[in-house]
Backbone bond lengths (Angstrom), bond angles and torsions (degrees), N, CA, C in turn:
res aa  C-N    CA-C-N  psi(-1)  N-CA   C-N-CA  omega(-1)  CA-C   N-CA-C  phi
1 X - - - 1.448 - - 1.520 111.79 -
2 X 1.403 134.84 -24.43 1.297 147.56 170.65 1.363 123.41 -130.77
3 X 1.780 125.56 136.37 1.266 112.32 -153.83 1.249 78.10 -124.00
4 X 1.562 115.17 133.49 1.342 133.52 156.77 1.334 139.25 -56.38
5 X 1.316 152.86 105.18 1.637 146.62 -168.39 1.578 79.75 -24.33
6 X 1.918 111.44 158.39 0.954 119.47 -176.55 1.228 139.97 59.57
7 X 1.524 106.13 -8.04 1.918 95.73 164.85 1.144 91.00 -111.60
8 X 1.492 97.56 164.80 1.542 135.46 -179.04 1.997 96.60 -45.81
9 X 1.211 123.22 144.63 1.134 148.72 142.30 1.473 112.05 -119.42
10 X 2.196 101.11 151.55 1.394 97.62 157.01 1.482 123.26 -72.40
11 X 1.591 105.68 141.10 1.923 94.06 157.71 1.338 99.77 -108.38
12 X 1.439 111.19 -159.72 1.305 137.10 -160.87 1.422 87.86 -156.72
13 X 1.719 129.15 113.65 1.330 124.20 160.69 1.744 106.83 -134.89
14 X 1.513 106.01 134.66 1.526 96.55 -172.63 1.835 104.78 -81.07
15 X 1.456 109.84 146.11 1.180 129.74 -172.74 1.757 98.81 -108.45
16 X 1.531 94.25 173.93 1.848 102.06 171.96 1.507 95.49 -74.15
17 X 0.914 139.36 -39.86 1.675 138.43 164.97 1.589 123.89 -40.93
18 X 1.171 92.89 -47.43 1.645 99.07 -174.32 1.925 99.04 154.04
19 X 1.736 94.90 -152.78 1.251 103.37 169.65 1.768 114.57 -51.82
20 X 1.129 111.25 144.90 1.957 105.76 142.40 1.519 120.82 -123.38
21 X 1.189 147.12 145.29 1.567 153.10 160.13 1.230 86.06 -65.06
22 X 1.107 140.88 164.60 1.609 145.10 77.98 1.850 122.50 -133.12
23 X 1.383 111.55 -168.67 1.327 113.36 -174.28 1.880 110.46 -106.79
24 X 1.744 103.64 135.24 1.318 99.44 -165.74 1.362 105.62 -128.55
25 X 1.046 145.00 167.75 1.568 127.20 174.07 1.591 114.22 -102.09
26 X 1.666 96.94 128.98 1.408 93.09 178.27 1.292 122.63 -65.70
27 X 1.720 118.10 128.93 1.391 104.93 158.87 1.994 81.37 136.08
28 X 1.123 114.19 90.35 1.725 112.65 -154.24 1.929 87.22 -90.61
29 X 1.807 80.78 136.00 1.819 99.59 161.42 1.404 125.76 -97.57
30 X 1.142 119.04 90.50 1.184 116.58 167.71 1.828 125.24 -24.89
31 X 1.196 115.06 117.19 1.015 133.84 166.51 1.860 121.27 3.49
32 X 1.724 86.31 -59.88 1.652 111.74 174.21 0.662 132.80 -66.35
33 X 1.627 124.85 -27.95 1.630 146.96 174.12 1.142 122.51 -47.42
34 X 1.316 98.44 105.41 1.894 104.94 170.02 1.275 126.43 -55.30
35 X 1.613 110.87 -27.56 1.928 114.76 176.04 1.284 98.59 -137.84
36 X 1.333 102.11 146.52 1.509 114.25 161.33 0.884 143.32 -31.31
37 X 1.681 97.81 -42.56 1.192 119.49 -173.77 1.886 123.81 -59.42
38 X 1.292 100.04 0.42 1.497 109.73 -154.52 1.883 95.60 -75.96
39 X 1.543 100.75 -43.33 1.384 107.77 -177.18 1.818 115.01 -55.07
40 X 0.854 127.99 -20.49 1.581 120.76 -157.55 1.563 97.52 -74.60
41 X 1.943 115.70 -22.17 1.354 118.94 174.94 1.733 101.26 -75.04
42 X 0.985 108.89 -39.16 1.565 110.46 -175.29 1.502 122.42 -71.85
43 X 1.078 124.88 51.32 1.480 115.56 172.37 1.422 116.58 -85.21
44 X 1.076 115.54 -30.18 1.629 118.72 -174.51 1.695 93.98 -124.32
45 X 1.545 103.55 152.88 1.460 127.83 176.34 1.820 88.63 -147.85
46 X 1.877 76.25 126.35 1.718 113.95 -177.84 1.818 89.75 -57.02
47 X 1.143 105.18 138.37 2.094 107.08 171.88 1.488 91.05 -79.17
48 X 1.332 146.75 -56.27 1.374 162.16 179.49 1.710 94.56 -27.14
49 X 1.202 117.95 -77.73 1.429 120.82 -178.95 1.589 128.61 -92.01
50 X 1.355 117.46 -5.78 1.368 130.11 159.93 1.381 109.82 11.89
51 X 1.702 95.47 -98.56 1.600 107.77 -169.25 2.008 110.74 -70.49
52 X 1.366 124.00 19.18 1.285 125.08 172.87 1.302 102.84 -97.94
53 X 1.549 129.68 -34.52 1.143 120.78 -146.62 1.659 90.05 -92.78
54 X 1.891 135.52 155.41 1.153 148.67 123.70 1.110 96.37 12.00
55 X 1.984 83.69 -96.82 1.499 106.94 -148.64 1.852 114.12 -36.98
56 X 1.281 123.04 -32.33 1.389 127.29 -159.39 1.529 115.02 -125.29
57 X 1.146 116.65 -18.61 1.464 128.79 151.23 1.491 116.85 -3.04
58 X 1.361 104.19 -79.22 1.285 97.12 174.64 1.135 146.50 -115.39
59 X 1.647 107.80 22.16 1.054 123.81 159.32 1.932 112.28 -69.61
60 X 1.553 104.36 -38.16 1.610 111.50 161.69 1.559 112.61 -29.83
61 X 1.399 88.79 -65.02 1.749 92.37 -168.96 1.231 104.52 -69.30
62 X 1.301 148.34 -72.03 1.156 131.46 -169.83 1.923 132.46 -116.85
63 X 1.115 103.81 21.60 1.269 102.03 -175.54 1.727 91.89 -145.34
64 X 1.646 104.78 92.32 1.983 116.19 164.38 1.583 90.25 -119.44
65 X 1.287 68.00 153.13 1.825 102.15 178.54 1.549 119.57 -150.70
66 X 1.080 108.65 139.02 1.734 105.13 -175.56 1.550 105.90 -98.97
67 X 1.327 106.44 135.30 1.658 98.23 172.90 1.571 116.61 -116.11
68 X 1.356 115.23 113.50 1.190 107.07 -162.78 1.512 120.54 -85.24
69 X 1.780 127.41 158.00 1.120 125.58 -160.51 1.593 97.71 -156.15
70 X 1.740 82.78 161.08 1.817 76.94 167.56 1.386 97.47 -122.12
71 X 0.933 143.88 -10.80 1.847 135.69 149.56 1.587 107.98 -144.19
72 X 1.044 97.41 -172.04 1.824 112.81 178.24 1.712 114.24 -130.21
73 X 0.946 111.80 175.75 1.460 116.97 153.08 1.504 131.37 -142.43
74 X 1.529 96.11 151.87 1.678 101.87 -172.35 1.132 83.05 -101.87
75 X 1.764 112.35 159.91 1.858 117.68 148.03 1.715 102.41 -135.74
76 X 1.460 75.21 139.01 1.888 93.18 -164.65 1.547 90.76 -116.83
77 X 1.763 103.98 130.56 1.408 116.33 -163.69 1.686 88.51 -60.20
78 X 1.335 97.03 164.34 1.889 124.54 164.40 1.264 101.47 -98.49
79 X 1.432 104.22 -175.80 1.848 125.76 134.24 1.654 120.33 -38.65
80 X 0.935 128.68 140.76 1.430 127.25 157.04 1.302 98.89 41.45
81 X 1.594 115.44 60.34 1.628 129.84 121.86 1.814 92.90 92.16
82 X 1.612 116.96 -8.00 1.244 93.64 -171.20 1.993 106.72 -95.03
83 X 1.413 108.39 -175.84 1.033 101.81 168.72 1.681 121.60 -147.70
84 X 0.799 120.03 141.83 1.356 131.06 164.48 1.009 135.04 -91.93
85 X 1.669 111.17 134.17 1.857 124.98 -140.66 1.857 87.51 -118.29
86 X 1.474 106.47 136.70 0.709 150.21 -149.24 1.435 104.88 -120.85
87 X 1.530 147.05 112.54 1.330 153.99 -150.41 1.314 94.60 -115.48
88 X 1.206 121.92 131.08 2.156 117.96 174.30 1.385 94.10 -154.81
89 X 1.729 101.39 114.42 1.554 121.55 164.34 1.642 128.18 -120.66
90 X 0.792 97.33 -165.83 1.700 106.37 162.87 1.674 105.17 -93.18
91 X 1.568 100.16 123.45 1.433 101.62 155.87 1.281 138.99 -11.20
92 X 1.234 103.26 -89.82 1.207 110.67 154.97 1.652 154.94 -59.32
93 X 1.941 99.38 22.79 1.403 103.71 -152.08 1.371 159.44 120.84
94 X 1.569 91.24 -84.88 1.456 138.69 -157.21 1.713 81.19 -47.72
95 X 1.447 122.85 155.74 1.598 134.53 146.52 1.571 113.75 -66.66
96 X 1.237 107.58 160.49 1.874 101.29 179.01 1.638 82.01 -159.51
97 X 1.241 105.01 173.56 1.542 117.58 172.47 1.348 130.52 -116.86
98 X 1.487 125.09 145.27 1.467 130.06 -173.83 1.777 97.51 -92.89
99 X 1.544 120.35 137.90 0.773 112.05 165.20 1.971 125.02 -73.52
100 X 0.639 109.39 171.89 1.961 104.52 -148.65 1.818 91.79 -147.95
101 X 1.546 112.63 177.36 1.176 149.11 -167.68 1.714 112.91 -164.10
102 X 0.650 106.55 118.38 1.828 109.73 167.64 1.673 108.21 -120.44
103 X 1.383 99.56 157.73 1.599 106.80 168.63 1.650 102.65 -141.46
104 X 1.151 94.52 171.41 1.908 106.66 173.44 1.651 109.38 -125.50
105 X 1.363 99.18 117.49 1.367 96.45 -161.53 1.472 92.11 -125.09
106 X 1.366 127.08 161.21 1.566 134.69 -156.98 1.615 95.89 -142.85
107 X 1.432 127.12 101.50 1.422 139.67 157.74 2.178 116.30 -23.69
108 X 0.960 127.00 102.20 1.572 117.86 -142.51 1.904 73.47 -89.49
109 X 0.935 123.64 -34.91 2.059 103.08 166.16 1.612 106.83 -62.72
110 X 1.228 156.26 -79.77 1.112 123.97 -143.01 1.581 99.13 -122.07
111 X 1.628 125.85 7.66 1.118 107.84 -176.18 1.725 131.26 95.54
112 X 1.240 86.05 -20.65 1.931 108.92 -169.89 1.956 93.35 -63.30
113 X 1.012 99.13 127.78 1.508 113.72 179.50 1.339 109.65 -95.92
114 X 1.491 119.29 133.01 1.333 131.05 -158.05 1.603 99.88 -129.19
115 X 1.418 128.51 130.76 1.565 116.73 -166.20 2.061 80.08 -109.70
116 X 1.013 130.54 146.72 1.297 147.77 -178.65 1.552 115.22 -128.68
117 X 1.769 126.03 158.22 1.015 133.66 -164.55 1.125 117.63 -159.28
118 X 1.432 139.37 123.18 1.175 128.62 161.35 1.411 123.48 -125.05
119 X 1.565 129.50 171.89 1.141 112.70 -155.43 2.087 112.07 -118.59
120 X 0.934 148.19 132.38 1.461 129.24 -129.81 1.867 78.78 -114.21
121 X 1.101 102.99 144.04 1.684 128.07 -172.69 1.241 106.00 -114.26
122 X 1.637 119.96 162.41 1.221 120.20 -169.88 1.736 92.74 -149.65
123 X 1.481 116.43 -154.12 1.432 120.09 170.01 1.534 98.53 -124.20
124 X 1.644 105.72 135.10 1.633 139.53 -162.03 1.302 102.52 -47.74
125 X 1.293 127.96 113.64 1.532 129.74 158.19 1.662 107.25 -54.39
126 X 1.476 89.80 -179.89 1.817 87.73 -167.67 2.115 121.28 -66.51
127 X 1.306 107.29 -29.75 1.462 119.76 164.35 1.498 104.39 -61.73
128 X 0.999 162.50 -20.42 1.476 161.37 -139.96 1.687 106.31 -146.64
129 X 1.225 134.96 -49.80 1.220 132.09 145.18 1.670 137.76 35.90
130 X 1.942 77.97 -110.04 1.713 89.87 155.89 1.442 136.53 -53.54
131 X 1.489 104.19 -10.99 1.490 104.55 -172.82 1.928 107.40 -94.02
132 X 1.536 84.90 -28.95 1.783 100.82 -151.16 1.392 103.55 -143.67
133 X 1.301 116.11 155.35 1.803 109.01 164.23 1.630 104.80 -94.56
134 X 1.213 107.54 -21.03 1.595 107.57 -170.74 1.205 98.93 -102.30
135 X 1.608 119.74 172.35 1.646 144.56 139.28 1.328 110.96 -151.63
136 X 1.558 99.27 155.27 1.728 107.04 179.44 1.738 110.40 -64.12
137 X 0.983 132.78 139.56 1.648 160.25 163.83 1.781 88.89 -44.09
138 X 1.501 90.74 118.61 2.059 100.58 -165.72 1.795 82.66 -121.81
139 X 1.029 128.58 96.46 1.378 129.75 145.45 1.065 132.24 -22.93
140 X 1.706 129.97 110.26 1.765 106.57 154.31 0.973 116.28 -55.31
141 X 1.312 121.95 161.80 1.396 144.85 155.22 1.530 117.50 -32.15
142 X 1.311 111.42 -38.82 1.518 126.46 -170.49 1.301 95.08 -80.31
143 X 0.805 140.14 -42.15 2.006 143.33 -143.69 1.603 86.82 -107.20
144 X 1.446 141.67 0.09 1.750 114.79 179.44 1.497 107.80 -89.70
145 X 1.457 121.47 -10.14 1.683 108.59 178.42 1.801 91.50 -80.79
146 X 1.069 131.99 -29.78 1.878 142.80 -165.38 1.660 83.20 -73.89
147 X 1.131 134.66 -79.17 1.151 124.49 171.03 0.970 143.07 -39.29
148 X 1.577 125.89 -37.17 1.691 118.61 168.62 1.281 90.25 -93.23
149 X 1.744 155.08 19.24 1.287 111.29 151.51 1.064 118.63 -114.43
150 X 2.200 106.93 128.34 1.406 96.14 -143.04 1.896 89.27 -112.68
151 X 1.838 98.16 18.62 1.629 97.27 -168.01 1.793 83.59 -93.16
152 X 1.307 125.60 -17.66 1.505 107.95 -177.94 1.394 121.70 -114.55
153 X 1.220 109.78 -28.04 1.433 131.26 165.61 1.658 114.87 -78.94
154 X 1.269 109.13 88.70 1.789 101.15 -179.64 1.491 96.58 -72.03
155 X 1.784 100.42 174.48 1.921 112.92 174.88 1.171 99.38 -37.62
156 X 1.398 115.08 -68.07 2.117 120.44 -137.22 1.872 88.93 -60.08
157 X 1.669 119.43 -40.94 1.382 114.07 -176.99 1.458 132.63 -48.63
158 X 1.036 107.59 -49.44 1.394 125.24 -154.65 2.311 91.64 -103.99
159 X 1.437 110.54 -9.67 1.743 107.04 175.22 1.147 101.21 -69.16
160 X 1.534 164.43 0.65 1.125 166.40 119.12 1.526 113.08 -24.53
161 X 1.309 135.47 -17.20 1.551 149.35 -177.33 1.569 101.18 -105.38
162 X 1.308 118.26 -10.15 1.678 111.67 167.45 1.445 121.62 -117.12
163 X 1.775 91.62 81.77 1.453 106.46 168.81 1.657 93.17 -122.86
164 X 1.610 101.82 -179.93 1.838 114.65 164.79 1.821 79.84 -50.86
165 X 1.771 83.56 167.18 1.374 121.47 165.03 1.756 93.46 -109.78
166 X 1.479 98.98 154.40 1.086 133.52 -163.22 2.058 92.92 -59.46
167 X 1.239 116.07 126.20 1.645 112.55 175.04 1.837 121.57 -61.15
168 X 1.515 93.56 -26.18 1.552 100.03 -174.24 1.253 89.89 -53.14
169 X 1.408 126.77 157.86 1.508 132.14 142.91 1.536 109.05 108.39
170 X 1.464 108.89 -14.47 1.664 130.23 -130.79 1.702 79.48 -113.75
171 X 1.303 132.22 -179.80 1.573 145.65 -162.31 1.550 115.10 149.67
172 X 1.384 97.85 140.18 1.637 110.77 170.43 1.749 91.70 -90.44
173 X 1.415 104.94 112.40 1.275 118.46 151.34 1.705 134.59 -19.74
């Protein structure tokens, strides 16, 4: 029911074929990265600074991916350090998609190629809010071919698609 930094999620990345599914690990390694380990900090990239930062630079420009979901979760600290997670879907259900980043990153000891993902954040529409200042960037439906095409749509084009999503429709689980 909840996927941890570091496990596999589906993406969605467009190919010369068309769509592809597959499984990527959350928490994206930059290209440059000497250890793996670098990604488990990287799960989310600010939409605000996206195309400034290294690490995500150019995954902006050419490597988006949608990762699809049927809610998320916030956790809003407690008393005594703990916190409580917070369920946020669609009304009705339905799955929708986070806009995403992947990279292909190659282990510099044995070579083993690792495909990575992270998920692009925005500031909390009014359902998400009270819990959080942030949430991940939820795509319409209309905007995912604008998003995976990253041969016509450069970064600066398509950064106009990372705001909140609209609250109507939106619910704490």
């Amino acid at each position: 029911y909840n996927i941890a930094p570091t496990q596999d999620v589906a993406v969605i990345r467009k190919t010369a074929q068309g769509r592809e599914l597959l499984p990527m690990r959350w928490g994206l390694i930059p290209r440059w990265a000497k250890d793996a380990r670098l990604g488990a900090r990287m799960i989310n990239a600010r939409g605000e600074t996206v195309l400034d930062k290294p690490a995500f630079r150019g995954a902006m420009r050419a490597r988006r991916c949608l990762i699809p979901a049927d809610g998320f979760y916030e956790w809003q600290p407690q008393d005594q350090g703990a916190k409580l997670p917070y369920h946020i879907g669609r009304d009705d259900g339905a799955p929708f998609a986070f806009a995403g980043l992947w990279e292909h990153w190659q282990s510099p000891d044995d070579g083993r190629p690792v495909l990575s993902c992270a998920i692009i954040t925005t500031e909390a529409n009014a359902v998400v809010r009270p819990i959080h200042d942030r949430m991940p960037v939820i795509l319409g439906v209309d905007d995912y071919d604008t998003w995976l095409d990253c041969g016509r749509q450069a970064g600066a084009a398509v950064q106009r698609l990372l705001v909140p999503c609209p609250a109507a429709g939106m619910r704490e689980l």
